[in-house]
N, C-alpha and C positions, 0 to 999 in steps of 0.2 A: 916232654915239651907240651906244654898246655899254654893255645892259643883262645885270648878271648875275642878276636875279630873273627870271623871267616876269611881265609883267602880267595880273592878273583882268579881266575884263570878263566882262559880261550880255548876252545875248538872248533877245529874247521871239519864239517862235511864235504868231502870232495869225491863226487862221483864223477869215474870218467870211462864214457866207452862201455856202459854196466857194472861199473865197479869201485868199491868204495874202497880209498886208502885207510887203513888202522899200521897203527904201531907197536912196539911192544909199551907197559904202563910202569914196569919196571928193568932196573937196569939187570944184567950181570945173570941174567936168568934165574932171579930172585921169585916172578911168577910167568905165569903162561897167561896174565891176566892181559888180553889187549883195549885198546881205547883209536881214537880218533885223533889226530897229531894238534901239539898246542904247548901250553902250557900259562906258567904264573903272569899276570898281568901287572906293568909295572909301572909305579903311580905316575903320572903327569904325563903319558902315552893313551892315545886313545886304545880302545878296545881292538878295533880292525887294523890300526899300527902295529900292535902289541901280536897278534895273531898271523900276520906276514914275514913279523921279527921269527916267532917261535917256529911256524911250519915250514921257515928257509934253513934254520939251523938244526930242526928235525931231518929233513929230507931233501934241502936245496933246490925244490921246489918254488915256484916264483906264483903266487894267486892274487887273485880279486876277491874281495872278499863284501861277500853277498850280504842278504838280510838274515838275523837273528830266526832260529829254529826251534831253540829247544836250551832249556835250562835246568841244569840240573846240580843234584847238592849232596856230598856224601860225608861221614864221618870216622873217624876213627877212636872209638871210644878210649884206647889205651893208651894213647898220645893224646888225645883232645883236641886232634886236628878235625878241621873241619871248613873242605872246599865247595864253592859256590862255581860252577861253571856255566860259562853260555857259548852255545855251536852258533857256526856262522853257515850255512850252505856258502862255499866257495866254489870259485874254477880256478882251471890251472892257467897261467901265461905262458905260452912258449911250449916247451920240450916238457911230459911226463914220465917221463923215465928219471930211473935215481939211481945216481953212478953207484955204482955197488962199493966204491969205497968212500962213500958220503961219511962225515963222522961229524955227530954231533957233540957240541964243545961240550956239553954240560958230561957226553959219555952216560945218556939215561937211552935214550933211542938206539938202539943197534938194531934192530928188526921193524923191515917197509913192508905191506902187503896189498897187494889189490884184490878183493875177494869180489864175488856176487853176491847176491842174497842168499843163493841155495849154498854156498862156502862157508856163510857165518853161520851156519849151522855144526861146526865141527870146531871151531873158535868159539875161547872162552873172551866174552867182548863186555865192556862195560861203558855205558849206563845202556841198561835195558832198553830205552826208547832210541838208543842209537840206528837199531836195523830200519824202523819206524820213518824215522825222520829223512835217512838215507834211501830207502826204495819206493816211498808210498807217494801218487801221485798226492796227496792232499798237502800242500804246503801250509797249513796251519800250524804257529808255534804251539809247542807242547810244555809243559812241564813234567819232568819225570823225579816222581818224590823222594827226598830223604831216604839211602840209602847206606846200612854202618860197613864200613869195609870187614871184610873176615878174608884174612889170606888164607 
């Protein structure tokens, strides 16, 4: 499948308590790759619509969703995919706990985690500037470059 737009997709930053939610990035334990919850953005939705849709049906989770952090772009040379994301720093509303039998429809997410900083050291986490954007007081947006995917 060889895409000639880039896909949009969302991510949300949510640190709570010291600690940032990641997901798993594939389903079925395809990898041990994790990422920050979200997903594909869909047209005529705004961005932070689009991003409350994905992190309630990742995790049933309920957020506000903050300002822009951090963008980032990766590829897959052997499909010729190639996504455009941008983090949102969010909070949570309400309750952050996630019923343990939360199931998301799409069946990509089955793995929630709350780590520290000193945790994502043991996790394999993607995009590199995620621990960055999650623990550093300096709230400057980042760009974190062009990235090819290798499973």
């Amino acid at each position: 499948m060889t895409s000639k737009t880039p896909r949009i997709a969302v991510r949300a930053v949510i640190v709570h308590e010291g600690r940032l939610l990641i997901v798993n990035a594939w389903p079925d334990g395809k990898s041990d790759l994790m990422c920050a919850p979200g997903g594909g953005a869909d047209p005529g939705t705004s961005l932070p619509e689009n991003l409350a849709r994905e992190v309630y049906e990742e995790t049933g989770l309920s957020i506000e969703v903050g300002v822009p952090c951090m963008v980032n772009e990766f590829h897959d040379p052997r499909i010729g995919f190639h996504q455009i994301e941008v983090f949102f720093r969010c909070c949570i509303v309400g309750d952050a706990r996630i019923d343990h039998d939360w199931r998301d429809p799409e069946n990509i997410v089955d793995q929630h985690m709350w780590v520290t900083a000193d945790e994502l050291d043991s996790v394999r986490l993607k995009p590199d500037g995620l621990r960055r954007v999650a623990f550093s007081d300096d709230e400057t947006a980042i760009y974190d470059p062009l990235e090819t995917i290798v499973m």
